[in-house]
C-alpha positions as CSV (number, residue, x, y, z in Angstrom):
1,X,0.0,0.0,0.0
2,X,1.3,3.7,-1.0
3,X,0.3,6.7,-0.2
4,X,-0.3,7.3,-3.7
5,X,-3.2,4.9,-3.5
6,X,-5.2,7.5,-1.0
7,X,-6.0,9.6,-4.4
8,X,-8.4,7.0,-5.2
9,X,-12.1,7.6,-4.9
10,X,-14.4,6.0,-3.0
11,X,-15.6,3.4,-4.6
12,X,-12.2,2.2,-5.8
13,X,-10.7,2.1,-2.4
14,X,-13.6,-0.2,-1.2
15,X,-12.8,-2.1,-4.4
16,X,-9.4,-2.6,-3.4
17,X,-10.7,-3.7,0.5
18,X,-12.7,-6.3,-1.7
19,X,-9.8,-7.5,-3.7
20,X,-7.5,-7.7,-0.8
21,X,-5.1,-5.5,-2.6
22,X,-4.9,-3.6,1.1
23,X,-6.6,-2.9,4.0
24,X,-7.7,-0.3,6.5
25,X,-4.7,-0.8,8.5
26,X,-2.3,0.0,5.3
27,X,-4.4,3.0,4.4
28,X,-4.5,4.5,7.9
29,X,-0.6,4.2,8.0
30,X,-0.4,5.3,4.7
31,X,-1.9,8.6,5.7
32,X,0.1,9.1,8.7
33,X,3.3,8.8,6.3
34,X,1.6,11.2,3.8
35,X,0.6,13.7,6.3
36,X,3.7,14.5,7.5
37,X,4.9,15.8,3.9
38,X,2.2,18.7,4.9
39,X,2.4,19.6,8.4
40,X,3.4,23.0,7.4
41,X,0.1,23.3,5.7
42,X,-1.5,23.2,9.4
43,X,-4.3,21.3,8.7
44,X,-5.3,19.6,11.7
45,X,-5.7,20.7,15.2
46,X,-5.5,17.1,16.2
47,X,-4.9,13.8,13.7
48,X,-5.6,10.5,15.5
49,X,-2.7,8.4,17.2
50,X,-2.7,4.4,16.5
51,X,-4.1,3.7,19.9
52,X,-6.8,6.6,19.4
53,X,-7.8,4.5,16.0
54,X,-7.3,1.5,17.0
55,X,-10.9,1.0,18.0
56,X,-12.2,1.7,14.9
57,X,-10.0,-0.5,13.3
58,X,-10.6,-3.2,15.3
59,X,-14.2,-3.1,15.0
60,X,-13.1,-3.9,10.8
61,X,-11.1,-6.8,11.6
62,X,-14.2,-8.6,11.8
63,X,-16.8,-6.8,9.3
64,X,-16.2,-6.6,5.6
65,X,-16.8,-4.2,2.9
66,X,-20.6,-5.9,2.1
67,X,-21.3,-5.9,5.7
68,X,-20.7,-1.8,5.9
69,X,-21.2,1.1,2.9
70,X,-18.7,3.0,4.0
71,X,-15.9,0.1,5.1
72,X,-12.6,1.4,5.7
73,X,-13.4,4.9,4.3
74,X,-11.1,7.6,6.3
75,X,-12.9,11.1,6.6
76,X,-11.8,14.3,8.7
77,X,-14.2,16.1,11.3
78,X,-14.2,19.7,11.5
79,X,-13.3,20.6,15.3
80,X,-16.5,22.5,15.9
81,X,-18.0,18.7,15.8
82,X,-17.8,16.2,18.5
83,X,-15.9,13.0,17.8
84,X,-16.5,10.9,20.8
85,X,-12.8,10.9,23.6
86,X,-11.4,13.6,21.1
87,X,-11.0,17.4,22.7
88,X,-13.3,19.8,20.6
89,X,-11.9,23.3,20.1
90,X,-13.1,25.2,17.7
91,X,-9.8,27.1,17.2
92,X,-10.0,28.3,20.7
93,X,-8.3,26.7,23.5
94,X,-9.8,28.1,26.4
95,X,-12.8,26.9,24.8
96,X,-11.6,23.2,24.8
97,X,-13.7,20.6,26.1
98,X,-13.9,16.5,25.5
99,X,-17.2,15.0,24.7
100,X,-18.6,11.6,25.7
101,X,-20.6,11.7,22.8
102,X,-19.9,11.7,18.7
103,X,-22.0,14.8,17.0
104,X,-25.3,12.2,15.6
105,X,-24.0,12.4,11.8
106,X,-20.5,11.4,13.3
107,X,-22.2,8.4,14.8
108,X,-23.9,7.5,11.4
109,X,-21.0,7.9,9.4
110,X,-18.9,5.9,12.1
111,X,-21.6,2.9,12.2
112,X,-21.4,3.1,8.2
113,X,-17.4,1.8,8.6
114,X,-16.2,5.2,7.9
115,X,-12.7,6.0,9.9
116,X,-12.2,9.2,11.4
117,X,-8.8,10.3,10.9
118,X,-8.7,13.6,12.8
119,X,-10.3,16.8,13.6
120,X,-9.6,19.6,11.5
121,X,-8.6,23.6,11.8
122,X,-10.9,26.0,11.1
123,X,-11.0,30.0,11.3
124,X,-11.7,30.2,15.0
125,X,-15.5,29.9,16.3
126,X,-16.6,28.9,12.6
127,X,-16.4,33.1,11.9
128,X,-14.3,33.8,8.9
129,X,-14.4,32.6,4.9
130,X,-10.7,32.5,5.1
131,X,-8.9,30.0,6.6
132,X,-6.4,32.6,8.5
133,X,-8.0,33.2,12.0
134,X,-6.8,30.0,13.9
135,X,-4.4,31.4,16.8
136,X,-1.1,29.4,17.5
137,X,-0.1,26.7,18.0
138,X,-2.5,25.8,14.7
139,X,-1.8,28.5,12.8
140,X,-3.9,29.4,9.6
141,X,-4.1,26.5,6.9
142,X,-2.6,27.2,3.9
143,X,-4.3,26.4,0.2
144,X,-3.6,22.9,-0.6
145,X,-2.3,24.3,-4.4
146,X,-0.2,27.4,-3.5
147,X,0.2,27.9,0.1
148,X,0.6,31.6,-0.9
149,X,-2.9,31.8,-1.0
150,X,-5.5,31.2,1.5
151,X,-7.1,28.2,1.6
152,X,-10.8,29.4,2.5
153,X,-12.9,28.8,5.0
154,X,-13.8,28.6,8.2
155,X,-13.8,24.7,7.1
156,X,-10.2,25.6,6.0
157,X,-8.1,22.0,7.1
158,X,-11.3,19.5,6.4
159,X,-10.9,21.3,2.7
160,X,-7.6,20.8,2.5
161,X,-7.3,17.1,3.7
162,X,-9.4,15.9,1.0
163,X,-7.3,18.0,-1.7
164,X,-4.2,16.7,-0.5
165,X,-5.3,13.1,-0.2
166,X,-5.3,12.8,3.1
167,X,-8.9,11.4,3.5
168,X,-11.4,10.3,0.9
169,X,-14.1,13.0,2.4
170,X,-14.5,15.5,5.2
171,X,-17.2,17.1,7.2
172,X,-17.3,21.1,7.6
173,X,-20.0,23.7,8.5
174,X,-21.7,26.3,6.3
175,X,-23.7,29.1,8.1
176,X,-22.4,32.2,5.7
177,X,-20.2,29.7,2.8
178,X,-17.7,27.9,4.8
179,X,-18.7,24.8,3.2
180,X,-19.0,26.2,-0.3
181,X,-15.7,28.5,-0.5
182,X,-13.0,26.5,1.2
183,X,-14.4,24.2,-1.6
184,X,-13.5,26.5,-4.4
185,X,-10.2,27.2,-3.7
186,X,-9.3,23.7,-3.1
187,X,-10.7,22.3,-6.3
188,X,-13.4,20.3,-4.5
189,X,-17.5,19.4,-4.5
190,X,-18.6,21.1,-1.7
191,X,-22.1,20.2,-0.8
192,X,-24.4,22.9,1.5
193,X,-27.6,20.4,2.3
194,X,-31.1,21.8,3.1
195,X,-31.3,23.7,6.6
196,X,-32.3,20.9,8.9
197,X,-31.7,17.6,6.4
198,X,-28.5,17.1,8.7
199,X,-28.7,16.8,12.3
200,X,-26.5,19.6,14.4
201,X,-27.2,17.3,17.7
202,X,-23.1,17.4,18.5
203,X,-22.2,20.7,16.8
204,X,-20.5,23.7,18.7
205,X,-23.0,26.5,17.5
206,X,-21.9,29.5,15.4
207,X,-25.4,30.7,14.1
208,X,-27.9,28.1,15.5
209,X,-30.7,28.9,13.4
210,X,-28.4,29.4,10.1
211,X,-26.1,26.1,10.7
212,X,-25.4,23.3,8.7
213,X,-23.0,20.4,8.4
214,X,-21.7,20.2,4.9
215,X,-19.4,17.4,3.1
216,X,-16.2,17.9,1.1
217,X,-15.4,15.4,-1.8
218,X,-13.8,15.1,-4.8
219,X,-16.7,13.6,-6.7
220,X,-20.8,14.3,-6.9
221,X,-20.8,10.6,-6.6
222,X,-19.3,10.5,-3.4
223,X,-21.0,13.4,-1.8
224,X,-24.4,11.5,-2.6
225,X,-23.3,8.4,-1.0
226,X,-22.1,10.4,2.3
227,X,-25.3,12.8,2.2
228,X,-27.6,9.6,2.4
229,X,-25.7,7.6,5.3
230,X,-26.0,10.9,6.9
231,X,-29.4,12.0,6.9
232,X,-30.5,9.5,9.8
233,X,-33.3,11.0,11.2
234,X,-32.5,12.2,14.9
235,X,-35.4,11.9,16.8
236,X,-33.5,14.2,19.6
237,X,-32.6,17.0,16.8
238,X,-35.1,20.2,17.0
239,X,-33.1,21.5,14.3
240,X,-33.9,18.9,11.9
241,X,-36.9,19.1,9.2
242,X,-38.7,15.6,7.3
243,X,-38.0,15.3,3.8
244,X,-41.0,16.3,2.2
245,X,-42.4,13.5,-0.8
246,X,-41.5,13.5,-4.7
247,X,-37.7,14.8,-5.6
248,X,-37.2,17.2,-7.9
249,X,-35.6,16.4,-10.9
250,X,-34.9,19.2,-13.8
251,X,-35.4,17.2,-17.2
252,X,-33.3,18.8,-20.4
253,X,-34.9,22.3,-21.1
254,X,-34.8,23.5,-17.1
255,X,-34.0,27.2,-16.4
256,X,-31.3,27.9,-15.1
257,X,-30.5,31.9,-13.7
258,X,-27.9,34.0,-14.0
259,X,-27.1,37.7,-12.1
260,X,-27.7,40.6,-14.7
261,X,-24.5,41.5,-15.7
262,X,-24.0,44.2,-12.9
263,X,-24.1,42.1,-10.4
264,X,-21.3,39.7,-11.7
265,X,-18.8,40.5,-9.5
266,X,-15.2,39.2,-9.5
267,X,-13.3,41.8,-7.6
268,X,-11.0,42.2,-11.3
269,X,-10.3,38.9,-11.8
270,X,-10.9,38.5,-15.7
271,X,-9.9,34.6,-15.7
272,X,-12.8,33.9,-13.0
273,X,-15.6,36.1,-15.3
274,X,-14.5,34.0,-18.6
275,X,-14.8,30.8,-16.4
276,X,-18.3,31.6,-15.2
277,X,-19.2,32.9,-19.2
278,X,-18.1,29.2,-19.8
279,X,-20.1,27.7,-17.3
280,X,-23.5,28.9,-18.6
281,X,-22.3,27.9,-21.9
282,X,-21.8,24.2,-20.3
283,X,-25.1,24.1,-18.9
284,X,-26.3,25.3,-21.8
285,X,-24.8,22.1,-23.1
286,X,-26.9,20.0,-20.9
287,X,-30.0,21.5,-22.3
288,X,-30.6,24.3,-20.0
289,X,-31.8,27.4,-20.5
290,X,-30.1,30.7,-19.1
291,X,-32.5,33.5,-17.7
292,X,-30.7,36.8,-16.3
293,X,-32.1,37.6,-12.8
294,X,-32.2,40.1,-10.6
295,X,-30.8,39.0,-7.5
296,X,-30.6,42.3,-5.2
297,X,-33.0,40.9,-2.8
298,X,-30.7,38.0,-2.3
299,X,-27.6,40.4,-1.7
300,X,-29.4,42.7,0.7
301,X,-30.4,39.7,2.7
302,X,-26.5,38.6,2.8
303,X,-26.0,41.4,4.6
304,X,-27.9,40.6,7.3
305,X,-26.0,38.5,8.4
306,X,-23.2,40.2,10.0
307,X,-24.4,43.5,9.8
308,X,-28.0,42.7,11.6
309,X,-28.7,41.2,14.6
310,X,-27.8,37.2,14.0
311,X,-24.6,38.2,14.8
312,X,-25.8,37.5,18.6
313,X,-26.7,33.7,18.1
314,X,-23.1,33.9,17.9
315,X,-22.7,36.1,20.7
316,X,-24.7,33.5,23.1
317,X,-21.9,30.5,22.0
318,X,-18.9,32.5,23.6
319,X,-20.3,35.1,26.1
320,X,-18.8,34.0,28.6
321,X,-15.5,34.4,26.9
322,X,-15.6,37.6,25.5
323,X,-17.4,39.0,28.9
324,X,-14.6,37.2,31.5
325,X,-11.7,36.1,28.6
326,X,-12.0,37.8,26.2
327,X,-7.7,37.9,25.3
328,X,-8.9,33.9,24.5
329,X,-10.5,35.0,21.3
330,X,-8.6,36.6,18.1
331,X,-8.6,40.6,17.6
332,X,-11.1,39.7,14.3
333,X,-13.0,37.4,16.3
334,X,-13.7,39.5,19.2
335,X,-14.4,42.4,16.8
336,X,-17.2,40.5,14.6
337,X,-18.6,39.2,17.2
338,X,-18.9,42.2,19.4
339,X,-21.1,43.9,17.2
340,X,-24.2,41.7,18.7
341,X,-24.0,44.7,21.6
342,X,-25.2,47.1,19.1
343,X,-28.2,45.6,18.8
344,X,-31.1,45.0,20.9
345,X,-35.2,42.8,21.0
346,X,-36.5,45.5,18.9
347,X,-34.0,45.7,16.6
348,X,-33.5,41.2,16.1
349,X,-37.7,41.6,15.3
350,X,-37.0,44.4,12.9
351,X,-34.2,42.4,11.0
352,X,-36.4,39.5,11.2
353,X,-39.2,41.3,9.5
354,X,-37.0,42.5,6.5
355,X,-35.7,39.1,6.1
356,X,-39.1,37.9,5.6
357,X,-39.7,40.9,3.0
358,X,-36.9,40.0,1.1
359,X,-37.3,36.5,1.0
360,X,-40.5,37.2,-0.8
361,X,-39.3,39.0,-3.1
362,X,-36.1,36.2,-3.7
363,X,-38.5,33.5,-3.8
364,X,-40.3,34.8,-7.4
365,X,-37.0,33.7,-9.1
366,X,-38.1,30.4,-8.5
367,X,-41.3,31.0,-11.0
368,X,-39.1,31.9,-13.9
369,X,-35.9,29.5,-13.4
370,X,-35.3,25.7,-11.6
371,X,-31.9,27.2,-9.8
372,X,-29.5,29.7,-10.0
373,X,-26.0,29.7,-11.0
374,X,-23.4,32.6,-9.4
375,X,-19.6,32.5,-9.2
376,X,-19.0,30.7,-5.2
377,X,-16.6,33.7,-4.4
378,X,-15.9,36.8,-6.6
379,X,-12.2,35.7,-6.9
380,X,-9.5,33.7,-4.8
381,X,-7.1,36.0,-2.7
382,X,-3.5,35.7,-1.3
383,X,-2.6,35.4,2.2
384,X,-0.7,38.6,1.8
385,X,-3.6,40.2,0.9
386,X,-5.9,39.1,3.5
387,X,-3.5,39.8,6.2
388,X,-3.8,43.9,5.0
389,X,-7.0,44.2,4.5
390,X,-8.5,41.2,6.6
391,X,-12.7,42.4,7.1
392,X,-13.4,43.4,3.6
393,X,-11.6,40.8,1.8
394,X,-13.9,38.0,3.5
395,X,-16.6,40.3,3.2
396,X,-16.3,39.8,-0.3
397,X,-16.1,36.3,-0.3
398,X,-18.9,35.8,0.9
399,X,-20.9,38.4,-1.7
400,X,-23.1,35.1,-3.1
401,X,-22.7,32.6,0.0
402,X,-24.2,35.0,2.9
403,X,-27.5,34.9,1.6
404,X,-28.1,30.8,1.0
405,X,-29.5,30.4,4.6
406,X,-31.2,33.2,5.8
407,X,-33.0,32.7,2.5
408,X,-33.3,28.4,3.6
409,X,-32.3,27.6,-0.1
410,X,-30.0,24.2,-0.7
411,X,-26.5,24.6,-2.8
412,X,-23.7,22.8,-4.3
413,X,-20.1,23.9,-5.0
414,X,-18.7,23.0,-8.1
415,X,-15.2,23.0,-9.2
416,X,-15.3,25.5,-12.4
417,X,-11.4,25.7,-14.2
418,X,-8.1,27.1,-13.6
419,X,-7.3,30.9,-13.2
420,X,-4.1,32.1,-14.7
421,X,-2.1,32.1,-11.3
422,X,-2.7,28.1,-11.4
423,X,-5.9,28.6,-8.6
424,X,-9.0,26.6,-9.0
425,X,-12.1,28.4,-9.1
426,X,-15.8,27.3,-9.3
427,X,-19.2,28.0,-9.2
428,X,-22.1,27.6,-7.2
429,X,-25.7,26.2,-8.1
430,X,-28.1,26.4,-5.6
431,X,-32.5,26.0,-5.3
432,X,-35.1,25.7,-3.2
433,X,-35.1,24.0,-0.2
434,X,-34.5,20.2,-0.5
435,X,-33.4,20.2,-3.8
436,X,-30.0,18.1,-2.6
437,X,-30.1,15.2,-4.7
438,X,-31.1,16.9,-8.1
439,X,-28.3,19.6,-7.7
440,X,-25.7,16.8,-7.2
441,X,-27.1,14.9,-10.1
442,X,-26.8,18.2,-12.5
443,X,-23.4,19.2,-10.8
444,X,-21.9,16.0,-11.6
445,X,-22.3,16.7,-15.3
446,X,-21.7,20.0,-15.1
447,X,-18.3,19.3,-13.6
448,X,-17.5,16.3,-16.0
449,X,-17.5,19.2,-18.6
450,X,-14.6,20.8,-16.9
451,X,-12.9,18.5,-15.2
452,X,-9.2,17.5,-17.8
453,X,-9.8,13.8,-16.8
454,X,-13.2,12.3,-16.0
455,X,-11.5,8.9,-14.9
456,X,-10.6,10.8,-11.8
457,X,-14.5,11.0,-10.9
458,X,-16.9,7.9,-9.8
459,X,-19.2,6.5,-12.0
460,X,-21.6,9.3,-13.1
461,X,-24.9,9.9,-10.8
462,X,-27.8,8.6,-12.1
463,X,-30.2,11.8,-12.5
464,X,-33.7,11.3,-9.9
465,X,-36.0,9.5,-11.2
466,X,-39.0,10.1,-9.3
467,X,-40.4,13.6,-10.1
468,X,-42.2,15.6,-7.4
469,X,-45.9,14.5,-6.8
470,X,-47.3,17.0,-4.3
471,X,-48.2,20.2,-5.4
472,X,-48.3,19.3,-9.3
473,X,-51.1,18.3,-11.8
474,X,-50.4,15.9,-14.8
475,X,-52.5,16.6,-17.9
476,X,-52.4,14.3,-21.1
477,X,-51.9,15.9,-24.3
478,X,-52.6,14.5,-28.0
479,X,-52.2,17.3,-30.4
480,X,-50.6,21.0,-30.8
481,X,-49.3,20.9,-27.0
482,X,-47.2,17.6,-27.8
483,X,-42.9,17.9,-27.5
484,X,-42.0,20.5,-30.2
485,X,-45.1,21.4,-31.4
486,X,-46.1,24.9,-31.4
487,X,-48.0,25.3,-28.6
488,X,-45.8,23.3,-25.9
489,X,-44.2,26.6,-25.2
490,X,-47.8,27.1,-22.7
491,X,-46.8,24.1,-21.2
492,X,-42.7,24.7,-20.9
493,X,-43.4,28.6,-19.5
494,X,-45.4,27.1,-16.0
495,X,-42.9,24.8,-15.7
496,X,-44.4,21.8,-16.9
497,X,-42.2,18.1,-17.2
498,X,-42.8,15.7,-19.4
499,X,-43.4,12.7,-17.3
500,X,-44.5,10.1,-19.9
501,X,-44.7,8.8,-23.5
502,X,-47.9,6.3,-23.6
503,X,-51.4,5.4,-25.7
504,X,-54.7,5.9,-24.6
505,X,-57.1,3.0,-24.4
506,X,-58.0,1.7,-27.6
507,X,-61.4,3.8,-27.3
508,X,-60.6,7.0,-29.1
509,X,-61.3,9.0,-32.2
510,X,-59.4,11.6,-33.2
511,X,-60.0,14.6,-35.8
512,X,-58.3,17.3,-37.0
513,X,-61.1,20.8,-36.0
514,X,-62.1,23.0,-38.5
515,X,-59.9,26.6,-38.1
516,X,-56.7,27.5,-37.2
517,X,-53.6,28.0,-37.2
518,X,-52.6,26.5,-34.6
519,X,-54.5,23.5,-35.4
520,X,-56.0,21.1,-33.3
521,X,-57.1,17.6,-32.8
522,X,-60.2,16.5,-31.0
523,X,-60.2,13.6,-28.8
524,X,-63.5,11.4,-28.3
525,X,-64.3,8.6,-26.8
526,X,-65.6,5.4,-28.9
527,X,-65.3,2.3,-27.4
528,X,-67.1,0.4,-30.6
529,X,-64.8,2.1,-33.3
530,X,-62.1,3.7,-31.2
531,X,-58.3,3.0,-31.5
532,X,-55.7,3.9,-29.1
533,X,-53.4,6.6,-30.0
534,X,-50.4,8.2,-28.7
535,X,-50.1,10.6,-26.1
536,X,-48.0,12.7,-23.6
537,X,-48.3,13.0,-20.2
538,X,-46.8,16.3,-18.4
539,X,-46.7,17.1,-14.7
540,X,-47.5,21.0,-14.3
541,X,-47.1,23.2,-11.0
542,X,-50.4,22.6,-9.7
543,X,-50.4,26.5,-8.7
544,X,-49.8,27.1,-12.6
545,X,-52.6,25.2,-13.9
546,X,-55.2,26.8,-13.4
547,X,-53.9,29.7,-15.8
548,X,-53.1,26.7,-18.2
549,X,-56.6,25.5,-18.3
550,X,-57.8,28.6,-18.3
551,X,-56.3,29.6,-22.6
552,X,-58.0,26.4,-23.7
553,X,-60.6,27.5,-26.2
554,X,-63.9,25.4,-27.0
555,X,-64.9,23.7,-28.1
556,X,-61.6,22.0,-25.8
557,X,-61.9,21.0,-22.5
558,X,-60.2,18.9,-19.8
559,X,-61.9,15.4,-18.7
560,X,-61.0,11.8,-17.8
561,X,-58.7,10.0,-20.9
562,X,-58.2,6.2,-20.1
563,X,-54.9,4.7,-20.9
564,X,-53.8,1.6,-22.5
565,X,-52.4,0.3,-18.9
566,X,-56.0,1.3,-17.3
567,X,-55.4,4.2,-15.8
568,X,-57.7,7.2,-15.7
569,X,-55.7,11.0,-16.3
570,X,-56.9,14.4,-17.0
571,X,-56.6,15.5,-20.0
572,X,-58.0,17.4,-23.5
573,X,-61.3,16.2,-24.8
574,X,-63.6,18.0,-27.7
575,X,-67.1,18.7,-27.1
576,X,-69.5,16.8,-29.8
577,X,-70.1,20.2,-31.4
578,X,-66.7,20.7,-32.3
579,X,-66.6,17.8,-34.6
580,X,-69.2,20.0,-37.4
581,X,-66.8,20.8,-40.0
582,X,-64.3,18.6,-38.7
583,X,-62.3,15.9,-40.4
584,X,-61.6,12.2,-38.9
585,X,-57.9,11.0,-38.7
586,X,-57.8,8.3,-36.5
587,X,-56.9,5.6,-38.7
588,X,-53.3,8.1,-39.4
589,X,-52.3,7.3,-36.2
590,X,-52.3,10.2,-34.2
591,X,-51.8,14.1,-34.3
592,X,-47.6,13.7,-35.2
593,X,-48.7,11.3,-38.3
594,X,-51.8,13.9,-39.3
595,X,-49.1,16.4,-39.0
596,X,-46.5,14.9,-41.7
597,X,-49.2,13.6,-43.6
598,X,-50.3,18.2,-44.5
């Protein structure tokens, strides 16, 4: 076993566990060899000794890789979540404390066969996008490319572990983009679940009611796997929410939006705005379409969060510090999280208010376009840099990452290109709440378009297959609203999916109406000379089809259609009157065949 061998993905690491090529034991020394080539990166606040993993190890020798899904898998823990015996910190030693417990997802992931290697640096208390604000004897955590630059943050050392090979995946947090930025930088997936789809039970708090635990890896693939071993329901979590029923899925011809063009921001960084022009051409690729939006709501509610009142949630995690200690907490610290003085009950109401106001206002993106694309951060900067001019600089980091909670939306870092100085950069896609699964399944394709060797990557994510049931309507269509034709465009603007390709019963006449154009078939039911014919089915917004229903003229309507299989869907009939005048076309074959036969 090499070191080497730890730049393997998942899946082909638990293939070599299955071959007997090595074992846990060989990887775990492996990385202890490979982490010392990188201790000046300062990536770890503590890494594991042999008696510390020997438990977990143990507990292998007599499972297998069929027993456990994630047998033998070694992951990093940010140290602002509880590993069970193992001090957490979070950057600040007067802080330190050593749990009984494993934070719930640590448990899950632990029970899966995962192995946790150590617990990570971070920018101290979780407050910071940079990766520079972790006092001695850590140190800040340097990029895992250039250590010039900074490696983002505050998951700074869980980022950087799983560039530098150190562990196949890591855990971080995300409250303002410390899941999404760090990810960036490091040329990683960096996935920002739903609010609430994983339990915080275990987490040192930075903004309660903003938190999440996010996931570092180097593939979509492998970010879907951890996602589902981790989103065991905690039944002692009041944090976490159900998963509601259906998944969304975005079939070829989803909207995608994009900021207007003054509100592309990249700080001067020419490489970074060709690289985003070149990821709307790439989902482009993948059959989306790009819609400019406006997206000022979202950036006034980013600032809310350190320039309103939230900045007390984490205020309440270290008062007691910054009251009696408050030398135990960095200058910039101590400064951003001082601020909660200045506000007061009246004030935390008023904020909360406005928040609600904008998120309104956010929330009509999502009748135009499926998600939104943005840049993660505007640019990537140098520790030099950061070090002059340390509050603005990770101000602007987080210009589209503030906003992602405080608006409860779900989003997915996506590794992007190279800038000229040799830095990765990406991009961020993010939806609606709960929209996990279908933004990994579109990021993976995304990034195998800009990725220089797709054998790196797992096997590609299979895109959802069920499509969301609640809320929706599906409607069967036989003539001018059919795929191409010219009036699926009324379908397409609400929204609509096309669920299903199928025939009807064989108890149906069809005619071609008198008028037009657009012409139109009607459909009428005949169960002594009918036929079956073909049909679409499409699933639209149910608060869209109303309006849909609505433009259809008479002699048109919607009723029961019978299918070939014996279901019963709505779906466009023709009222006996409408056939004066009309033509029969039935034995053609349907509305395409009428269509080629003019």
């Amino acid at each position: 076993m090499t070191a080497e061998t730890l730049s393997l993905g998942l899946t082909a690491l638990q293939d070599a566990y299955r071959n007997g090529t090595t074992t846990p034991r060989q990887v775990l020394a492996a990385i202890a060899r490979r982490a010392a080539q990188f201790e000046e990166r300062n990536i770890w606040i503590h890494r594991l000794s042999e008696t510390e993993l020997e438990p977990y190890l143990a507990r292998l020798d007599t499972a297998s890789p069929e027993d456990l899904p994630l047998y033998g898998v070694p992951f990093a823990i940010k140290d602002n979540i509880d590993l069970a015996g193992i001090d957490t910190t979070a950057a600040c030693e007067a802080y330190r404390y050593t749990p009984t417990d494993s934070a719930f997802v640590v448990e899950q992931l632990i029970a899966a066969g995962a192995i946790p290697v150590g617990k990570t640096n971070l920018d101290q208390f979780a407050t910071g996008l940079v990766g520079m604000r972790s006092p001695e004897p850590w140190g800040p955590c340097a990029n895992s490319i250039d250590p010039d630059y900074v490696s983002g943050g505050s998951s700074s050392g869980s980022s950087v572990a799983v560039a530098l090979g150190l562990v196949t995946f890591s855990l971080g947090t995300d409250t303002a983009g410390s899941g999404r930025v760090p990810a960036s930088f490091n040329n990683l997936v960096g996935l920002k679940p739903t609010k609430g789809r994983l339990s915080l039970r275990g987490v040192v708090p930075a903004c309660l009611s903003q938190d999440c635990v996010s996931i570092f890896a180097r593939s979509h693939a492998e970010a879907a796997r951890i996602l589902q071993v981790a989103s065991a329901v905690d039944p002692d979590d009041p944090w976490q929410r159900p998963l509601p029923a259906g998944t969304p899925a975005w079939a070829p011809g989803f909207r995608f939006g994009v900021p207007k063009p003054d509100q592309r921001f990249f700080d001067g960084d020419n490489d970074a705005a060709a690289l985003f022009d070149a990821a709307i051409a790439h989902l482009q690729a993948l059959g989306g379409e790009a819609v400019e939006v406006d997206l000022q709501p979202h950036l006034d509610a980013a600032r809310l969060l350190y320039e309103g009142p939230w900045v007390a949630e984490r205020y309440h995690v270290v008062k007691d510090l910054i009251e009696n200690q408050p030398d135990a907490l960095l200058p910039v610290t101590r400064q951003i999280i001082g601020k909660a003085t200045e506000f007061d009950a009246e004030s935390a109401f008023a904020a909360s208010y406005r928040l609600q106001a904008l998120k309104l206002q956010a929330d009509r993106c999502w009748k135009d376009v499926d998600l939104i694309l943005t840049p993660t951060a505007p640019t990537i900067y140098t520790r030099a840099q950061l070090e002059a001019d340390p509050i603005t600089l990770n101000s602007r980091l987080g210009t589209y990452t503030n906003f992602v909670n405080l608006l409860d939306y779900s989003a997915l870092a996506v590794p992007a290109g190279w800038l000229s100085n040799g830095l990765p950069w990406g991009v961020t896609l993010f939806a609606p709440a709960f929209c996990d699964e279908a933004l990994l399944a579109l990021g993976d394709r995304l990034h195998r378009r800009t990725v220089d060797r797709v054998g790196a990557l797992d096997e590609p994510l299979p895109l959802p297959t069920e499509l969301p049931t609640t809320g929706t309507i599906d409607v069967l269509v036989c003539g001018a609203h059919l795929s191409g034709l010219p009036l699926n465009h009324q379908l397409t603007e609400r929204r609509a999916v096309l669920v299903e390709t199928t025939d009807t019963a064989p108890h149906y006449r069809m005619y071609a109406l008198a008028g037009g154009p657009p012409y139109r078939p009607g459909l009428v039911r005949d169960r002594a000379q009918g036929s079956a014919l073909p049909v679409e089915i499409w699933r639209v917004p149910a608060d869209r089809f109303g309006s849909f229903v609505a433009g259809i003229p008479a002699p048109l309507g919607i009723g029961k259609v019978e299918l070939a299989d014996g279901r019963w869907v709505s779906g466009f009939i023709c009222e006996p009157c409408g056939l004066e005048g009309a033509e029969e076309i039935t034995h053609l074959g349907g509305w395409r065949a009428f269509m080629a036969s003019r």
